[in-house]
C-alpha positions in Angstrom: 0.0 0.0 0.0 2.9 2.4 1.2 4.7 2.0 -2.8 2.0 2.1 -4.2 1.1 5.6 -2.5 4.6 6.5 -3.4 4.2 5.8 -7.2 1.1 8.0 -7.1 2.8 10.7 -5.8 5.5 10.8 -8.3 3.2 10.3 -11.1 1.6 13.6 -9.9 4.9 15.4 -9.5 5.7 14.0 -12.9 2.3 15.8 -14.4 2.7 18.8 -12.6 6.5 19.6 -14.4 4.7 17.9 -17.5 1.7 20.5 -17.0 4.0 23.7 -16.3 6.6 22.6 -19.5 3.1 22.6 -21.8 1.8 26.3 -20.6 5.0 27.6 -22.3 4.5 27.8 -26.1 6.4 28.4 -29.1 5.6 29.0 -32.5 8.2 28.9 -35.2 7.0 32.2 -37.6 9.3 31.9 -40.2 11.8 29.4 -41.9 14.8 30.7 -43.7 15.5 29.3 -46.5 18.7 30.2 -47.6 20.7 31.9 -50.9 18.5 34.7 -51.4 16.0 35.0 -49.1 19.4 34.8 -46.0 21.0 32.5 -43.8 22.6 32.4 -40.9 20.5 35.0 -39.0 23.0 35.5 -36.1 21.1 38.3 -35.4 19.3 40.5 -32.4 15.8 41.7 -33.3 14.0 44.9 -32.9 10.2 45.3 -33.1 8.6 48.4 -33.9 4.7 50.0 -32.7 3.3 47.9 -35.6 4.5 43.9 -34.2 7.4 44.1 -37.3 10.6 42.3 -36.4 13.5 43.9 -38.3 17.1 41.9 -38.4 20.1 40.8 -40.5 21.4 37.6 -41.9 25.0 37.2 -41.8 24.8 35.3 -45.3 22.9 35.2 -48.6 20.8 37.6 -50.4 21.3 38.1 -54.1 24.9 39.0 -53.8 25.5 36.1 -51.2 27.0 39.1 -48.7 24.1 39.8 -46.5 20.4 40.8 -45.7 18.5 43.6 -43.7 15.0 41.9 -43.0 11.6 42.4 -42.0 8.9 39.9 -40.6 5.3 40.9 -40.3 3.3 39.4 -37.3 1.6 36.9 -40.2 5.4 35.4 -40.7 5.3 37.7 -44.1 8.8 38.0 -44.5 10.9 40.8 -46.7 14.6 41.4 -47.7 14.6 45.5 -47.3 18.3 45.5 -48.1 20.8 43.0 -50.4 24.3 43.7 -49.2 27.1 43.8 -51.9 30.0 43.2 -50.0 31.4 46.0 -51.8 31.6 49.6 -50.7 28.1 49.0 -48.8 29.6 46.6 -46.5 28.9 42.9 -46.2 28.3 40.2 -42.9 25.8 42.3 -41.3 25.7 40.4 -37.9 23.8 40.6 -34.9 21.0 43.1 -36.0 19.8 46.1 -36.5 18.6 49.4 -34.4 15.6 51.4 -34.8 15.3 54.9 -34.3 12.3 57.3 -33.3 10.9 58.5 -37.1 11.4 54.6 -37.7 14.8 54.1 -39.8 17.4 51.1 -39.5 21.2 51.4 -38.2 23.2 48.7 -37.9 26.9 47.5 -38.6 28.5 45.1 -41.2 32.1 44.0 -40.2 33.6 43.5 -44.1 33.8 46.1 -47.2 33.6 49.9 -46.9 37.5 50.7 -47.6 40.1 50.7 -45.6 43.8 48.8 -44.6 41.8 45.9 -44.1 41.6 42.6 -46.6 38.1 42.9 -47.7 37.2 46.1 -45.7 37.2 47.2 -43.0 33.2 47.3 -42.5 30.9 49.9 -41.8 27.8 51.8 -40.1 25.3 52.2 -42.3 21.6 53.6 -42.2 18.2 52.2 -44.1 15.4 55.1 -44.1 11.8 54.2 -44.5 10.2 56.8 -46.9 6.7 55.5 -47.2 7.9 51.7 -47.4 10.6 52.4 -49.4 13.8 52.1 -48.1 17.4 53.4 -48.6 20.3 52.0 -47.6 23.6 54.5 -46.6 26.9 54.4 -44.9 27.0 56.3 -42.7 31.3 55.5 -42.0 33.5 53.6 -43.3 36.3 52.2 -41.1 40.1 52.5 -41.9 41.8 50.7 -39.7 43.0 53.5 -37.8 39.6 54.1 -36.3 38.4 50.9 -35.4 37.8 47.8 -38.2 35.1 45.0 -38.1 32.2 46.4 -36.7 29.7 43.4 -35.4 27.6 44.5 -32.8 25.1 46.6 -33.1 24.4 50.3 -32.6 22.9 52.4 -29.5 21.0 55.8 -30.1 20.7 58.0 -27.5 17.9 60.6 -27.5 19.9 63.1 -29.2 20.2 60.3 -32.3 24.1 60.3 -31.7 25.1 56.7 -32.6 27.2 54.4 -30.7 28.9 51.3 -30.9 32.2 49.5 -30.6 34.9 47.5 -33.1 36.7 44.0 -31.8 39.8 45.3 -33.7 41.8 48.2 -34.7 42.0 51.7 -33.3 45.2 53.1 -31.8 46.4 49.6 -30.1 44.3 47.3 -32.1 42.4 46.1 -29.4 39.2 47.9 -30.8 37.5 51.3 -30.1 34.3 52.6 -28.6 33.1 55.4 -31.1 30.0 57.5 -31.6 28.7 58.9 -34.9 27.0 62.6 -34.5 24.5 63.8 -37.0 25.3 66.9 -38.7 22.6 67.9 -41.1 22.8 65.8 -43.8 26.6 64.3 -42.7 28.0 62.4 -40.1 30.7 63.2 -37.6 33.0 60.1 -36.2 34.9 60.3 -32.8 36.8 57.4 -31.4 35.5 58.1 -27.5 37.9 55.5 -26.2 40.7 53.3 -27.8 40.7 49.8 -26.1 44.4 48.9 -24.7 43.9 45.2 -24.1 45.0 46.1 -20.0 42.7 47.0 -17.4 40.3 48.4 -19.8 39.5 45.1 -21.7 40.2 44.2 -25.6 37.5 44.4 -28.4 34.0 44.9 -26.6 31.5 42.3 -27.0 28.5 41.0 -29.4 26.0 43.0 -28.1 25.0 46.6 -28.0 26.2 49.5 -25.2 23.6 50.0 -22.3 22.7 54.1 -22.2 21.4 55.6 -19.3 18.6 58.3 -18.3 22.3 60.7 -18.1 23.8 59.2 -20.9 26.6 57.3 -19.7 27.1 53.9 -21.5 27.1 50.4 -20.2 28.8 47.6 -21.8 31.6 44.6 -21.9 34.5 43.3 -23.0 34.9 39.7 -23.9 38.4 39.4 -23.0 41.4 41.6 -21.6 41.2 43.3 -18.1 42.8 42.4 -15.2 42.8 39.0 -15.1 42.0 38.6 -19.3 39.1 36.9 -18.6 36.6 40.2 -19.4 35.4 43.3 -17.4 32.0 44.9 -17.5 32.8 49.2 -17.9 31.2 52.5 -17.9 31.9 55.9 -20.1 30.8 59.0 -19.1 30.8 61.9 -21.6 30.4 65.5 -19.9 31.4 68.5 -21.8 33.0 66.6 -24.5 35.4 64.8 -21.7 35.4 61.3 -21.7 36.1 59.3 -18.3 36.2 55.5 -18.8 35.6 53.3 -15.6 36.0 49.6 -15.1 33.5 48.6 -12.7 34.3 44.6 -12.8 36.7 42.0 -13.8 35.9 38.6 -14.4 38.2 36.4 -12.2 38.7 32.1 -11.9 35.9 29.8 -11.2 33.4 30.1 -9.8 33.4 33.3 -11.3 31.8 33.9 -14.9 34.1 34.5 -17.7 34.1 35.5 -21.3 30.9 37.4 -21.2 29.6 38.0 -25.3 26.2 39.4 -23.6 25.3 43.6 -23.5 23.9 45.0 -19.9 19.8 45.7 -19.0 19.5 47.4 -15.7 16.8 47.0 -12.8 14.8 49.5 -11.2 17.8 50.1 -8.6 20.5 50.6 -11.0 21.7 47.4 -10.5 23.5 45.7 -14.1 22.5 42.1 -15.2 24.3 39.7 -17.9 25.1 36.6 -18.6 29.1 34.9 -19.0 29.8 32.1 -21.8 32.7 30.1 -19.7 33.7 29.5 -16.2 30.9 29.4 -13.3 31.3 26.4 -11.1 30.5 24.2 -13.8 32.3 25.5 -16.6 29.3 26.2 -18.5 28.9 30.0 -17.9 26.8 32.1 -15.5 24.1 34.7 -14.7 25.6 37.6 -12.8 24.2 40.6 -11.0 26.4 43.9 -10.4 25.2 45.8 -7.2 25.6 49.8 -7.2 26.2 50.7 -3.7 27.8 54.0 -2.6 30.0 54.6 -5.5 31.1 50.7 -6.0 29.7 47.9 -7.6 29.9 44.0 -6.1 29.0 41.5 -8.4 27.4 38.2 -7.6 27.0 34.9 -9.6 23.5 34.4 -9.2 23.8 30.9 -11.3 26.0 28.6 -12.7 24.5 26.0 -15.8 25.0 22.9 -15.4 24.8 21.5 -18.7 22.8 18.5 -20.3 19.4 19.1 -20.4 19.6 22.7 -18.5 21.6 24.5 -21.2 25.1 25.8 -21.3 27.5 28.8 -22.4 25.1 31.8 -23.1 25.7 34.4 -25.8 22.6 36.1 -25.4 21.4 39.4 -23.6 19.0 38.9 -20.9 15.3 40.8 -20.9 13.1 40.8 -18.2 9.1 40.8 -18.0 6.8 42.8 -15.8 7.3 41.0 -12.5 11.0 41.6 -12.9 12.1 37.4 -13.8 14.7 37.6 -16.6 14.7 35.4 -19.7 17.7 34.8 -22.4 19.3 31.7 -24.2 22.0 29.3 -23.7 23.8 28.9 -27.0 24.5 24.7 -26.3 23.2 21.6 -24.6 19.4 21.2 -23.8 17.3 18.7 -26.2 19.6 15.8 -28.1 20.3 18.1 -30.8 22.8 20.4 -28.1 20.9 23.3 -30.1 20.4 25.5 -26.6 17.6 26.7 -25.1 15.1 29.2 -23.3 15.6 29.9 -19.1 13.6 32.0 -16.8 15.4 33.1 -13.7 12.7 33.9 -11.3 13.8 35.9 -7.8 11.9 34.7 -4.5 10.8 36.5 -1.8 14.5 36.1 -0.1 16.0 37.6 -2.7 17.5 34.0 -4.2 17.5 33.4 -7.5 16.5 30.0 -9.3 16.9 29.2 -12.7 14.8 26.7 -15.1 15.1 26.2 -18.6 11.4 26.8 -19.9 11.9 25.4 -23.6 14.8 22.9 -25.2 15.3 24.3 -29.1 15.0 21.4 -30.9 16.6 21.4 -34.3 15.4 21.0 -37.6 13.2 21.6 -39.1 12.3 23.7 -36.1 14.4 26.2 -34.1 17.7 25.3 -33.3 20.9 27.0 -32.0 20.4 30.6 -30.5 23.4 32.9 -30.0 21.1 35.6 -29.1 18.1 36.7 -26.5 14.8 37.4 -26.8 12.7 41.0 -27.3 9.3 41.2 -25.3 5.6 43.0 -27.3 4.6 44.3 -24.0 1.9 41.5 -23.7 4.4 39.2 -22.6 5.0 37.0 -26.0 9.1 37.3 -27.0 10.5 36.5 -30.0 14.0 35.4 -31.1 16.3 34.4 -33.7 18.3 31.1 -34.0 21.4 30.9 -36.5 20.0 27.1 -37.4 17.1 25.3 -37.6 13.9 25.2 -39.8 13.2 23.7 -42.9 16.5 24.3 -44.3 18.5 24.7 -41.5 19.4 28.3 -42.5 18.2 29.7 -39.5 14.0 31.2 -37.8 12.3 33.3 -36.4 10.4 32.2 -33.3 8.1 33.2 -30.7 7.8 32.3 -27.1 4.6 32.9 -25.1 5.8 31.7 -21.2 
């Protein structure tokens, strides 16, 4: 009698995680198919008033160098731009940014001009005029300045564009630079030259963090004091630049290698997400707390691997009752094609984690190297570099 109370209990618990898995759902909205119509979307998306999904796929189009996209809530999808690979760049990766009257800015790490074999890459800019749009680069990199541009841009609220190179600049380490409009031309200014010391080498995938003050947020992959990353601030007053470290990624358990941007809390407190290290080797979630001019960080959790995911890439978002959501880049269903976790905070102030859906591969979603943007009704939708009909990368929404 007592085992066979014991197998009913279990078989409840066993429904219950079944039941809680099924209330999350997600829809694959568009299949990428490859040559022309793009592949490999390694690529953040952006969603404008209307539900559209804007984005880039590293690969294809008609000229095989490239694609600025749009997807319509109904999956309708639309190549807005065809990269050349010429003197309009080529390799568009990880997205594009929208600004307030609706136009695209984004990066594309080969062509333009430059020292550089096949380019140095640019910044360019798509405006919409009525549906029509019209691509322009907006700089060209040398060398000198910065070279392979593949993150994308921030816009502040005066529409002065920022971003950072991996390479080049003064000690070839890469460059933090902002682009102010001028009329109908663009002004470039290096705002700081990465050194590979202290300071970090090459920023990261993702785009800078800019604050209600306009101070900028962001990370390096590598370099600082213990090469293993730092997380940094820049604070422009005046047309003076002061550039802070605020953290540096140390051994296990410690994070390390973080490719993730920033999102802040409603206390000013920094969240991201580490691709190596943890005590499990498989990255980490981490929390920076401001507290009377210093920041502590905090490892709020470690993967694990197997079926709970491992090595992150992606940006974190949160919803409205402040849990966070992103993507592991590895592990989760057979396939090792990543997947979706919720970290949820309780009412001490601990953190759990829990993957909420395993990408499964082909012919749907597989393999996500970046996070998630949220409607407002708390849908999200992503982009996976794999996956779909021809394996050339989705489109995807998830509804927790």
């Amino acid at each position: 009698m007592e085992s066979r109370r014991i197998l009913v209990v279990c078989a409840a618990i066993a429904l219950l995680g079944t039941a809680a898995w099924a209330a999350n759902t997600t829809k694959l909205i568009y299949s990428f198919a490859g040559d022309a119509d793009g592949e490999y979307t390694d690529t953040e998306l952006v969603m404008d008033s209307a539900g559209n999904l804007y984005g880039t796929s590293v690969q294809g189009g008609t000229y095989a160098s490239g694609t600025v996209f749009q997807v319509t809530p109904e999956g309708v999808h639309a190549v807005l731009y065809n990269f050349t690979g010429g003197a309009d760049g080529g390799e568009p990766y990880k997205g594009v940014t929208l600004d307030a009257q609706g136009n695209l800015y984004g990066t594309a790490v080969t062509g333009g001009g430059g020292s550089c074999e096949g380019g140095c890459g640019v910044v360019f800019k798509l405006t919409n005029s009525g549906g029509v749009w019209t691509q322009s680069v907006i700089h060209a990199f040398t060398g000198a300045d910065g070279s392979g541009p593949g993150s994308p841009v921030s816009i502040d609220k005066h529409g002065n564009v920022f971003g950072t190179t991996p390479t080049g600049g003064k000690y070839s380490m890469g460059v933090i630079y902002v682009l102010q409009p001028m009329g109908s031309s663009w002004k470039f200014r290096v705002v700081h030259a990465f050194t590979g010391g202290t300071d970090g080498a090459g920023g990261s995938a993702s785009r800078l963090l800019i604050d209600g003050l306009g101070n900028l947020y962001g990370v390096c992959t590598v370099g600082g004091v213990n090469g293993l990353g730092t997380v940094y601030e820049v604070s422009l007053v005046n047309g003076q630049v002061k550039f802070s470290t605020l953290y540096a990624f140390k051994l296990p358990p410690d994070g390390a290698l973080p490719y993730s941007g920033l999102i802040f809390d409603r206390l000013g407190n920094l969240y991201g997400t580490t691709y190596y290290a943890g005590a499990n080797g498989m990255g980490t979630v981490y929390k920076l707390t401001r507290g009377n001019g210093t920041w502590t960080e905090s490892v709020l959790y470690s993967f694990q691997g197997g079926t709970d995911g491992a090595n992150p890439i992606s940006s974190l978002v949160a919803d409205v009752s402040g849990s966070l959501y992103g993507t592991t880049s590895a592990d989760g269903a057979s396939c090792g094609c990543g997947t979706i976790f919720k970290m949820t905070r309780g009412s001490s102030g601990n953190w759990t984690e829990r993957p909420v859906y395993r990408f499964p591969g082909t012919p749907n979603a597989g393999t996500a190297y970046n996070g998630l943007v949220g409607d407002g009704a708390g849908h999200f939708y992503g982009a996976t570099v794999n996956g779909g009909t021809a394996d050339d990368g989705t489109i995807y929404e998830f509804i927790p």
